[in-house]
NUTI-284552 format. One record per residue (C-alpha): residue number from 0; x, y, z. Coordinates in Angstrom, 1 decimal, decimal comma, padded with zeros to 4 digits. Layout:
BEGIN
+-----+--------+--------+--------+
:  nr :      u :      v :      w :
+-----+--------+--------+--------+
: NUM :      X :      Y :      Z :
...
+-----+--------+--------+--------+
//
This chain:
BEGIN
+-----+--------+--------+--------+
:  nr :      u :      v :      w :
+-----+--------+--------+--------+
:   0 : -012,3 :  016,2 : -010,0 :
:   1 : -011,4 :  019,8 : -008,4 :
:   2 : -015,2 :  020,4 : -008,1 :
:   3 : -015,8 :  016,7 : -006,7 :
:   4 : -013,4 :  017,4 : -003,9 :
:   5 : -014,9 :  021,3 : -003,6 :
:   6 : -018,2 :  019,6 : -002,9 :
:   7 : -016,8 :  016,6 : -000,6 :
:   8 : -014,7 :  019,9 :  001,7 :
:   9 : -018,2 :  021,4 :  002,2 :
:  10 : -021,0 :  018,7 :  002,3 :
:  11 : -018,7 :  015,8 :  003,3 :
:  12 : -017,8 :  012,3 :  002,6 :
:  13 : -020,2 :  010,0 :  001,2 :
:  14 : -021,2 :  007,7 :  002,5 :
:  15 : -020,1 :  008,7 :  006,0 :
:  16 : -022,4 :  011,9 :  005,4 :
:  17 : -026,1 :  010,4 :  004,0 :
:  18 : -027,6 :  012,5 :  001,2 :
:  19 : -029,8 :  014,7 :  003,0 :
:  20 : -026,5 :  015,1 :  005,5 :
:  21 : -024,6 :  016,5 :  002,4 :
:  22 : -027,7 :  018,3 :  001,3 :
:  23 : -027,8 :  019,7 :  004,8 :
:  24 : -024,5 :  021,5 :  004,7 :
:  25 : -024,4 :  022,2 :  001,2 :
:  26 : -027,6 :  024,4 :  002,3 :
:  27 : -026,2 :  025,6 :  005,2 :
:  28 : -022,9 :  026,5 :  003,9 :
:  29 : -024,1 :  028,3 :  001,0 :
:  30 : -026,7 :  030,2 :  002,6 :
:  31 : -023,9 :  031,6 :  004,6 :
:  32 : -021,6 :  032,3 :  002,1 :
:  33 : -024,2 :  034,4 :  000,1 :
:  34 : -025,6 :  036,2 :  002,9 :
:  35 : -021,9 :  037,3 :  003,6 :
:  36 : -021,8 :  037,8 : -000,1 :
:  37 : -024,6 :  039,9 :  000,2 :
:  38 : -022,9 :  042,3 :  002,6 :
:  39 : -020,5 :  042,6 :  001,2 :
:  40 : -022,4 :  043,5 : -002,1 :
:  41 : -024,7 :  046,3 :  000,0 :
:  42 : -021,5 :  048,0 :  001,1 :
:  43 : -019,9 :  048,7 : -001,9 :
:  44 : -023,6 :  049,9 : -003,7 :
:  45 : -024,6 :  051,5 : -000,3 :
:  46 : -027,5 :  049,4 :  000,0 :
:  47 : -030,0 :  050,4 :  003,3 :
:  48 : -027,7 :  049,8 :  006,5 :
:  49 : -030,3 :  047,1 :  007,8 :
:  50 : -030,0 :  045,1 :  004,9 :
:  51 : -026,1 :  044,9 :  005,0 :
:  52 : -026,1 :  044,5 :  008,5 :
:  53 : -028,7 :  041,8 :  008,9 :
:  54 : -026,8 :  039,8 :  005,9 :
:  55 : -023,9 :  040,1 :  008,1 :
:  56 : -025,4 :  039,1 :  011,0 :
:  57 : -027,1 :  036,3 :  009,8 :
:  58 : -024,1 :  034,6 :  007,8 :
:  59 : -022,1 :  034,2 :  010,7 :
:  60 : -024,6 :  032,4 :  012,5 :
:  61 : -025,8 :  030,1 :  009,9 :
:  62 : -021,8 :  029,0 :  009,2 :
:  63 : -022,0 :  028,6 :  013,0 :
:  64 : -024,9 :  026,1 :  012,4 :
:  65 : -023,5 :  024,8 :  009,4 :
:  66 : -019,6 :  023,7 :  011,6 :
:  67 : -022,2 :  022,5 :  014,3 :
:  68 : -023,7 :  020,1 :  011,5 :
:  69 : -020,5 :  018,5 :  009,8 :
:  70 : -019,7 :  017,8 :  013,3 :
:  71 : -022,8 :  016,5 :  014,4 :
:  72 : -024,3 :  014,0 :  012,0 :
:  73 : -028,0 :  013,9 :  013,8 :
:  74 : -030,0 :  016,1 :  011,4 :
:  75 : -033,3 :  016,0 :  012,9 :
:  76 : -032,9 :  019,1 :  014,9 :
:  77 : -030,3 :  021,0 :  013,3 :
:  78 : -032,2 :  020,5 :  009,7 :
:  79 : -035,2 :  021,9 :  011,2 :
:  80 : -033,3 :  024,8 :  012,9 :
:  81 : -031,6 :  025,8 :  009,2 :
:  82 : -034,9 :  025,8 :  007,5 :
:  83 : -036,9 :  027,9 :  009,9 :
:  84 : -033,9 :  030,1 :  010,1 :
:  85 : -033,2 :  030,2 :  006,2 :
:  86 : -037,1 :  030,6 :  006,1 :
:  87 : -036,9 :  033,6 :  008,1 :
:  88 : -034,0 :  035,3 :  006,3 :
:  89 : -036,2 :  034,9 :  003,2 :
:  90 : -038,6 :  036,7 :  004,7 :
:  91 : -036,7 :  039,9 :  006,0 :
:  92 : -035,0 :  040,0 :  002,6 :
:  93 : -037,9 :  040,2 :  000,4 :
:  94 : -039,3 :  043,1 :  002,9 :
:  95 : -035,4 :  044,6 :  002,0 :
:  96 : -035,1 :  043,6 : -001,2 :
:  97 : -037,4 :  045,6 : -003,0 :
:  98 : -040,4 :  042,9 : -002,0 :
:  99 : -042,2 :  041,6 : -005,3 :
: 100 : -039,7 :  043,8 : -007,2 :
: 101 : -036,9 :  042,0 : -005,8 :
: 102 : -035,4 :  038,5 : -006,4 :
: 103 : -036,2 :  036,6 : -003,2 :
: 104 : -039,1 :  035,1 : -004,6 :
: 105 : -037,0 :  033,3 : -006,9 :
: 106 : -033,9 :  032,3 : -004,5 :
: 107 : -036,6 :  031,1 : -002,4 :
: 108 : -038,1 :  028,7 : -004,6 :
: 109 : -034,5 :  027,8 : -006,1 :
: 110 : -033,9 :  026,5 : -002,2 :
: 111 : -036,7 :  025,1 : -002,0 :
: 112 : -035,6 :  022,0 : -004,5 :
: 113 : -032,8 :  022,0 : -001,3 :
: 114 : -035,6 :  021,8 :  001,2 :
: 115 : -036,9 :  018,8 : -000,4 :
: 116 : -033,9 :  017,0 : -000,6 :
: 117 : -033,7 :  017,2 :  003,0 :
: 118 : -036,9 :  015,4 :  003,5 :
: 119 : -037,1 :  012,4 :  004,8 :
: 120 : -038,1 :  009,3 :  006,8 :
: 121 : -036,4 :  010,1 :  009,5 :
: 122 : -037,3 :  013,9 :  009,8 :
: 123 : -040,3 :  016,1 :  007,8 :
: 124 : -041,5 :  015,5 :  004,4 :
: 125 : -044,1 :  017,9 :  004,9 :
: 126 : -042,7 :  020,2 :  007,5 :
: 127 : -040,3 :  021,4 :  004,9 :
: 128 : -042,7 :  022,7 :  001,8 :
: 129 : -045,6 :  023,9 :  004,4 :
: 130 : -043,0 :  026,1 :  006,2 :
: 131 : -041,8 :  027,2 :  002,9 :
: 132 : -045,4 :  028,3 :  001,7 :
: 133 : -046,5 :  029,7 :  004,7 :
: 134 : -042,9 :  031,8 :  004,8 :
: 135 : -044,0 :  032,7 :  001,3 :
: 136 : -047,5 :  033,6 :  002,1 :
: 137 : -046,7 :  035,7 :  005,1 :
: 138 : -043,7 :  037,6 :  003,3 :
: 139 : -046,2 :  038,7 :  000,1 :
: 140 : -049,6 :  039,5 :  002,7 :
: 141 : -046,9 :  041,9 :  004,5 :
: 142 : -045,5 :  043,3 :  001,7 :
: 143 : -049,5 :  043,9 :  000,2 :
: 144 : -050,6 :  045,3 :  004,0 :
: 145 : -048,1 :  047,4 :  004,6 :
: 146 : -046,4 :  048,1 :  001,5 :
: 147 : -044,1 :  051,1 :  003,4 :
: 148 : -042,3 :  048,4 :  005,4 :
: 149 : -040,6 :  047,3 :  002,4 :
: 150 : -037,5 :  048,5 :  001,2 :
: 151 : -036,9 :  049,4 : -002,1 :
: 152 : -034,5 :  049,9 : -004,6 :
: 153 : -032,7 :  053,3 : -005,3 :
: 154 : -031,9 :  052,5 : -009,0 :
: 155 : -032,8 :  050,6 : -011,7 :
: 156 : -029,1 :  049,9 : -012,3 :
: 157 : -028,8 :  048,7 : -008,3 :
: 158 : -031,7 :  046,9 : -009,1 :
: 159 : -030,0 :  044,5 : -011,8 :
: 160 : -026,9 :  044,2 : -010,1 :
: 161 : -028,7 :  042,4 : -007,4 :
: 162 : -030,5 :  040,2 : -009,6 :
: 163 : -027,6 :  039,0 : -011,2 :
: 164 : -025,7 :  038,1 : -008,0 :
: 165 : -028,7 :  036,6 : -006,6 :
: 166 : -028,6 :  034,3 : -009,9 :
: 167 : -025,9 :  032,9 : -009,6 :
: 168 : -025,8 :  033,0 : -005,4 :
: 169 : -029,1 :  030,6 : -006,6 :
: 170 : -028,0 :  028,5 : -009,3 :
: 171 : -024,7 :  027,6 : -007,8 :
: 172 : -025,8 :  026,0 : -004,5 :
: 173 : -028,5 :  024,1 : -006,9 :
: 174 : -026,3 :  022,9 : -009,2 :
: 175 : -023,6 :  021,6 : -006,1 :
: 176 : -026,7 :  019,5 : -004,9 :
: 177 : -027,2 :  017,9 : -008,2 :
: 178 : -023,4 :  016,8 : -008,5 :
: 179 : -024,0 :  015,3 : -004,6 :
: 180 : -026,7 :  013,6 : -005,5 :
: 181 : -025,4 :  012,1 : -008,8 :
: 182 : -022,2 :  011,0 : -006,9 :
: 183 : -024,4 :  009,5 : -004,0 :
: 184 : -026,3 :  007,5 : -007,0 :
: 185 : -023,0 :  006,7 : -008,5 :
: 186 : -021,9 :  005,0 : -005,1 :
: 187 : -024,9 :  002,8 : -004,9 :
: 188 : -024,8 :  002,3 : -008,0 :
: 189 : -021,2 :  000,4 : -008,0 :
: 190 : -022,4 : -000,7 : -004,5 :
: 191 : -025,1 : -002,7 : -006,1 :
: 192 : -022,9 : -003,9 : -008,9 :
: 193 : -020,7 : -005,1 : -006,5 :
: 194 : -022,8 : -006,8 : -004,7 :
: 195 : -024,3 : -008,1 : -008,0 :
: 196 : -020,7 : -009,9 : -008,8 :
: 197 : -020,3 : -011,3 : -004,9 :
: 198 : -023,7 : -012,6 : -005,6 :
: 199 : -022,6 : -014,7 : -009,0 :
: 200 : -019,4 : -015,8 : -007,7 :
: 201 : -021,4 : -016,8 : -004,4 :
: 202 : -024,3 : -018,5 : -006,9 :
: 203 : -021,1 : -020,2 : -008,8 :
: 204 : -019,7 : -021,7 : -006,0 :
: 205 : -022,9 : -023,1 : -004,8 :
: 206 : -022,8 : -024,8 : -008,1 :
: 207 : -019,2 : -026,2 : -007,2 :
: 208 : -019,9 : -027,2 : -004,0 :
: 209 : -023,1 : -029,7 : -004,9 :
: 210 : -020,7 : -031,1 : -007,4 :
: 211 : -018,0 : -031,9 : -005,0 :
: 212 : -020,8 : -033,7 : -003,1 :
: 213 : -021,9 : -035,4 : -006,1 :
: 214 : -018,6 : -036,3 : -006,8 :
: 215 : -015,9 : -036,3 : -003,9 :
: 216 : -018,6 : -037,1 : -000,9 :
: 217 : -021,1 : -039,8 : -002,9 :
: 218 : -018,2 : -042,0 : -004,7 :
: 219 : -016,1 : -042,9 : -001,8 :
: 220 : -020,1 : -043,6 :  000,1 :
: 221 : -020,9 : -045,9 : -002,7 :
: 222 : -017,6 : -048,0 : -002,8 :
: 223 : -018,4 : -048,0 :  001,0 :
: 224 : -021,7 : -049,6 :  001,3 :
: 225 : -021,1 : -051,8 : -002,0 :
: 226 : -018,0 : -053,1 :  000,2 :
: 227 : -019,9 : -053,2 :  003,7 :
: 228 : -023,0 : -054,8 :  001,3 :
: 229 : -020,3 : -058,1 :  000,0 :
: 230 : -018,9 : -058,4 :  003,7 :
: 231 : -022,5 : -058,7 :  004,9 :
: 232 : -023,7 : -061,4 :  002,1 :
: 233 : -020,5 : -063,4 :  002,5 :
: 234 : -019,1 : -062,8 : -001,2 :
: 235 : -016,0 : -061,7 :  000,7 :
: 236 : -013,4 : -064,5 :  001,5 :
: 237 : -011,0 : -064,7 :  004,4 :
: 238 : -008,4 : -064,4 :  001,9 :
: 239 : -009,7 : -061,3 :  000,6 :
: 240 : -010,9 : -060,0 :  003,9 :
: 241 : -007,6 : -057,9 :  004,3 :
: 242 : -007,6 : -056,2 :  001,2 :
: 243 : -011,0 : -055,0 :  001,5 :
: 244 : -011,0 : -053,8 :  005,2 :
: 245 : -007,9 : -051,4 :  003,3 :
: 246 : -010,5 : -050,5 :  001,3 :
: 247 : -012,8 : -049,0 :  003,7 :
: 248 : -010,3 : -047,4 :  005,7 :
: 249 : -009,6 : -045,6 :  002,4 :
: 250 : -013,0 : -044,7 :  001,3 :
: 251 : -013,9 : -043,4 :  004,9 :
: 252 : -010,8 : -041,3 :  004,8 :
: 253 : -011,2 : -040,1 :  001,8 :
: 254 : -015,1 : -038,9 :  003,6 :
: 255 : -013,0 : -037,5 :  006,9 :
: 256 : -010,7 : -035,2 :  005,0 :
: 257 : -013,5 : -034,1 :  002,5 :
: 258 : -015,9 : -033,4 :  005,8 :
: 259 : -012,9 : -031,7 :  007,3 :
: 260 : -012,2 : -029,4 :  004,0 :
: 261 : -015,8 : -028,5 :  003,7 :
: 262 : -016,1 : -027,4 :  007,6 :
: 263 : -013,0 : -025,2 :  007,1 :
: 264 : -014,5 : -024,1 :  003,8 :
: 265 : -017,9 : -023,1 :  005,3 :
: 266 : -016,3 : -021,0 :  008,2 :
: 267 : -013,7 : -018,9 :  005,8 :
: 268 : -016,8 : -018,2 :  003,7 :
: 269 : -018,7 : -017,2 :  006,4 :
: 270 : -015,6 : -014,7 :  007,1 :
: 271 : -015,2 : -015,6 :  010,0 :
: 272 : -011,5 : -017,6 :  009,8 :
: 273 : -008,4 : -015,4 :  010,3 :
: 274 : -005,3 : -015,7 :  009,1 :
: 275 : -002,5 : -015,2 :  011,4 :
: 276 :  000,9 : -015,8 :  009,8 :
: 277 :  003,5 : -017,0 :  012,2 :
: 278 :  006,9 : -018,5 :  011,8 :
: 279 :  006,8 : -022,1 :  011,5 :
: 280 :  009,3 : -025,2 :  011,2 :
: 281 :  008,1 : -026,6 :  008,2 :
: 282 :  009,8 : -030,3 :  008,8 :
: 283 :  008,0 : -030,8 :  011,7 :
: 284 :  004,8 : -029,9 :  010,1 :
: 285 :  005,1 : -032,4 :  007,4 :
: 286 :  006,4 : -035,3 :  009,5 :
: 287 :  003,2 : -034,8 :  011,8 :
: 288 :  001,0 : -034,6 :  008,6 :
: 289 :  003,1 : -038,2 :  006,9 :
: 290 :  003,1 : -039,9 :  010,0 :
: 291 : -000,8 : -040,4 :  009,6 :
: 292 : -000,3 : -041,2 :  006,2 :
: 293 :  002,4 : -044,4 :  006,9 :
: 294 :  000,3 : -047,0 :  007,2 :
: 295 : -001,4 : -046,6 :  003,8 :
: 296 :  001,9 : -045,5 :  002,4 :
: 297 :  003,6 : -049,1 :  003,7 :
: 298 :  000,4 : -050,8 :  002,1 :
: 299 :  000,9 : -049,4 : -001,9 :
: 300 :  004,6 : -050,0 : -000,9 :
: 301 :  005,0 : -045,9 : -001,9 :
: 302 :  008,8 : -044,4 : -001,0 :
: 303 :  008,7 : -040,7 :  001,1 :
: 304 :  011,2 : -039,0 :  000,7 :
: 305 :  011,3 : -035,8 :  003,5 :
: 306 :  014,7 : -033,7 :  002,1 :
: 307 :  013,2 : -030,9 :  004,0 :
: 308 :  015,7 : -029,4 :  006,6 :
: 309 :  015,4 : -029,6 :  010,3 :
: 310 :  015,5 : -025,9 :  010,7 :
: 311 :  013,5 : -025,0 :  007,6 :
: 312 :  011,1 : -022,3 :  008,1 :
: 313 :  008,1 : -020,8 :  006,9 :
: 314 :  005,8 : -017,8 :  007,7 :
: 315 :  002,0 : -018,9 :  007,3 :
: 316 : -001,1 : -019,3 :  009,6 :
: 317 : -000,5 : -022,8 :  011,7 :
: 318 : -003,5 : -024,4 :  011,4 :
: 319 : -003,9 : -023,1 :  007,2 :
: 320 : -000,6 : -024,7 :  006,9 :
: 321 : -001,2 : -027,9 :  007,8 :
: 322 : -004,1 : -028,5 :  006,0 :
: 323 : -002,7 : -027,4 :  002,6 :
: 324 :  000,2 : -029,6 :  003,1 :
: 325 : -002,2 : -032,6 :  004,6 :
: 326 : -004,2 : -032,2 :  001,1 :
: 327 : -001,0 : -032,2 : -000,6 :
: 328 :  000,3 : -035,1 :  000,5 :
: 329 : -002,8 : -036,9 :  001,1 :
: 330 : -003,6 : -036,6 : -002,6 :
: 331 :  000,1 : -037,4 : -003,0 :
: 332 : -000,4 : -040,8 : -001,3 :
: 333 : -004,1 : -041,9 : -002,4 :
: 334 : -003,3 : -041,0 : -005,9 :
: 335 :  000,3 : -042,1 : -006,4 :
: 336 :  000,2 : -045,8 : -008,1 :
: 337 :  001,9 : -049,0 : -006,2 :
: 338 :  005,4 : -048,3 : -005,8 :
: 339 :  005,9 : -045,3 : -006,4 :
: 340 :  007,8 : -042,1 : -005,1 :
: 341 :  006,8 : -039,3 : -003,4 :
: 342 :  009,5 : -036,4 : -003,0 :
: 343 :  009,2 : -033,0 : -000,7 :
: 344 :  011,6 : -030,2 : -001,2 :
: 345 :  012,4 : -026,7 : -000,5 :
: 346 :  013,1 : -024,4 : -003,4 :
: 347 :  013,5 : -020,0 : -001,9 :
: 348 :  014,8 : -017,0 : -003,6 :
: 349 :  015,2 : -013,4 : -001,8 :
: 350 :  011,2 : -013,4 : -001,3 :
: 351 :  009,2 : -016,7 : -001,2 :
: 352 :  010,0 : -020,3 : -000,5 :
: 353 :  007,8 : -023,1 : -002,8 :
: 354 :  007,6 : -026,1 : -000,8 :
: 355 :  007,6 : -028,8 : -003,6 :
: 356 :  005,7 : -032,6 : -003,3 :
: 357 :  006,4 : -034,4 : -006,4 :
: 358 :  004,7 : -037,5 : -007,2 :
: 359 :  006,9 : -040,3 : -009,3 :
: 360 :  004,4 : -043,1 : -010,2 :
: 361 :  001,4 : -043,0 : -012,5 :
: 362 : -001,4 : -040,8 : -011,7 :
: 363 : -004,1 : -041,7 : -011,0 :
: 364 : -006,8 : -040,4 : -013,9 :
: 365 : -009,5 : -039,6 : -011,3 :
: 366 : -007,2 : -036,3 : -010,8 :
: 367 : -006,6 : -035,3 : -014,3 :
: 368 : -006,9 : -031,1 : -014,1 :
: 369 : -004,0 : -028,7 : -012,8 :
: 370 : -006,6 : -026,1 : -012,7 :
: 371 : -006,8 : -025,6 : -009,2 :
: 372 : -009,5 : -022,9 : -009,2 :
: 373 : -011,9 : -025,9 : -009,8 :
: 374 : -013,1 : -028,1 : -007,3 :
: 375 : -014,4 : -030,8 : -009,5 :
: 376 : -011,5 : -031,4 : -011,5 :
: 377 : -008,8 : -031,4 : -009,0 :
: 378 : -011,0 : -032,0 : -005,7 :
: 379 : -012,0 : -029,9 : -002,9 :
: 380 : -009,0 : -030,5 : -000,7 :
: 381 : -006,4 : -029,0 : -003,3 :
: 382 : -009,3 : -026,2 : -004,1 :
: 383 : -009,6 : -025,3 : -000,7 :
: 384 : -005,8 : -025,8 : -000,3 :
: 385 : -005,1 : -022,9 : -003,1 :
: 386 : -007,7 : -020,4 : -001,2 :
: 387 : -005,5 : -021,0 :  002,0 :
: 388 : -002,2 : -020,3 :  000,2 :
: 389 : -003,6 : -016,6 : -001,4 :
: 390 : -004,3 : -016,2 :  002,1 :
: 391 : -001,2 : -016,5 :  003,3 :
: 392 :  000,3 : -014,8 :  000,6 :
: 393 :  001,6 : -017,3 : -001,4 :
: 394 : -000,1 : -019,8 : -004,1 :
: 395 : -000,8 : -023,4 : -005,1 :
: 396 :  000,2 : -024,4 : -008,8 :
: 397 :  000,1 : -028,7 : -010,3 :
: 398 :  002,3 : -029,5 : -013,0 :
: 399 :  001,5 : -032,3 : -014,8 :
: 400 :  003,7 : -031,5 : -017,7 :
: 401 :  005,0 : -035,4 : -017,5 :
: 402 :  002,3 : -038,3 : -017,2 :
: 403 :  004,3 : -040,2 : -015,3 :
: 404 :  005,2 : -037,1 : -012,8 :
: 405 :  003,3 : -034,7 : -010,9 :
: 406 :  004,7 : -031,6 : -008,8 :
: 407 :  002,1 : -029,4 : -006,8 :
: 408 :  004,2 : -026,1 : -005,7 :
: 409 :  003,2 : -024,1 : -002,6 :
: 410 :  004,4 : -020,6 : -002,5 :
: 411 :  004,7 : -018,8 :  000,8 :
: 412 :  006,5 : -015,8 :  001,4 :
: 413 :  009,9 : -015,8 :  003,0 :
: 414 :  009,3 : -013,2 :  005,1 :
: 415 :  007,1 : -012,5 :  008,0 :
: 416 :  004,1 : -009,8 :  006,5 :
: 417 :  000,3 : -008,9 :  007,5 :
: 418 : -001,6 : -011,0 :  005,1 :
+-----+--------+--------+--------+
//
């Protein structure tokens, strides 16, 4: 964990720093920090005054480049800027080094694992290792031509104290690239798994959504057209007329509310529905929703009772609101046998209010489930209803603990909150 948040301080934040971004500064940084190192190291063992000095010098520009980069996420230039620099610095430490005695030849190829992490797409996949050779190339033909310009140890002992710290300034900047890279995998990784489990819920409500058309959309079309297909042959007597025109004006509800709950479905999948929780008078809402539901109330001869009070009031998104409660009590109505009673309450404690539509009557066996999760056991409208009420912070639950009574409980919270 420390060296996760080590590595974050200096390469950054994936993913707002890409991987060659983090392997950018990780390069940049530690070049720095070893040069400085470096200088530090030639003082105290009185290395040649050129070499401490150029270490010196050099550090404090490539930290320069590498607050330039974390600040500056475009890596074309600045990556290419780093390398030919880093290049170069390679190349006036082997002459100061010792040459082929000293351990440049290895940091060099230890960075260049760096190099290639910075290549890509977008900058040089090939720039990078041909500058690298040709740095390499040019440093050993010097150090062969004119073997006096090199520099060269003035101990054995000096010698192997420089290879050591050179190890390790190596091997440490290697292995922070590896833990970068494995916790940019790791992010995809769960990216893709993610994505993965979005995918099989999106696949599994696909599923649930042909079966409400199989089942909510085609039943109420068939009743239809077997109805409109009697009117038409003349099997329908005056006498009878009545009853069955109630019988359409059902069935092509029943297809209005289900086209309505799938349009509002489609748009809060396709993210693009808000939810804006306001404070609402809850009476009023359910007296607009009942008083298109009289008229087929009247005709099963059902009793509403509204004990809701005036004043009562609710914190949820207006237009959500209405359609859970027009589910709820249009279910409440269509399903609700002749006669019957349909009761809506208020029930709060200190946090949440469950607005409560119990059904006395029969129910009807084409909605058997309280499992609201599942469209085609409880219908879209109540499915779509429950999605609504998470929302807006609350929750949908049916108790059907009585077969003669059935209570569906909305939960919203009693207090105004971003939801």
């Amino acid at each position: 964990m420390i060296l996760s948040k080590l590595i974050a301080k200096i390469a950054g934040v994936y993913p707002n720093y890409s991987m060659e971004q983090r392997a950018l500064n990780i390069l940049n940084f530690s070049v720095a920090l070893n040069c400085f190192i470096g200088g530090l190291f030639g003082i105290v063992f009185q290395m040649d005054f050129s070499y401490v000095s150029s270490q010196i010098i050099v550090s404090f520009f490539v930290y320069l480049l590498f607050l330039f980069a974390k600040r500056n996420k475009n890596i074309e230039i600045i990556a290419v800027i780093s390398v030919i620099l880093i290049l170069s610095l390679f190349g006036l430490t082997y002459m100061t080094e010792g040459g082929i005695d000293g351990p440049t030849f290895g940091i060099a190829t230890g960075y260049f694992i760096i190099f290639l992490s910075l290549s890509t797409k977008k900058t040089y996949p090939v720039f990078y290792p041909f500058a690298y050779v040709v740095a390499l190339i040019t440093s050993m033909a010097l150090n062969y031509l004119h073997p006096d310009w090199v520099i060269r140890y003035s101990s054995t002992d000096q010698r192997y104290k420089d290879f050591i710290l050179n190890f390790f300034q190596t091997i440490i900047p290697i292995y922070f690239l590896f833990i970068s890279n494995r916790e940019c995998y790791q992010y995809e990784q769960q990216q893709v798994e993610e994505k993965n489990k979005q995918l099989a819920i999106a696949n599994s409500t696909k599923e649930k959504l042909f079966a409400i058309i199989g089942h909510d959309l085609r039943s109420p079309i068939a009743s239809l057209d077997s109805l409109l297909l009697m009117l038409n042959e003349g099997r329908i007597s005056t006498k009878d007329l009545s009853l069955h025109l109630q019988n359409i004006q059902n069935k092509t509800g029943q297809i209005r509310d289900l086209l309505d709950n799938l349009l509002y479905w489609a748009v809060s999948q396709m993210e693009h529905l808000q939810t804006k929780a306001t404070q609402l008078l809850l009476f009023n809402i359910v007296e607009t929703e009942l008083s298109m539901l009289r008229e087929q109330a009247a005709y099963k001869q059902l009793n509403i009772e509204n004990n809701i009070a005036v004043n009562a009031i609710i914190f949820a998104d207006n237009e959500q609101a209405k359609i859970i409660l027009r589910n709820i009590l249009t279910n409440a109505v269509r399903y609700t046998t002749n006669g019957g009673t349909i009761s809506i309450i208020v029930d709060e404690n200190q946090t949440q209010q469950k607005v409560i539509v119990t059904n006395s009557g029969k129910w009807n066996e084409e909605q058997t489930s309280t499992d609201t999760t599942d469209p085609k056991r409880t219908g879209f409208g109540l499915f779509l209803s429950k999605d609504f009420a998470k929302r807006n912070g609350g929750d949908l639950e049916i108790d059907k603990s009585s077969s003669e009574i059935v209570t569906v409980k909305w939960t919203v919270p009693k207090h105004l909150k971003n939801v």
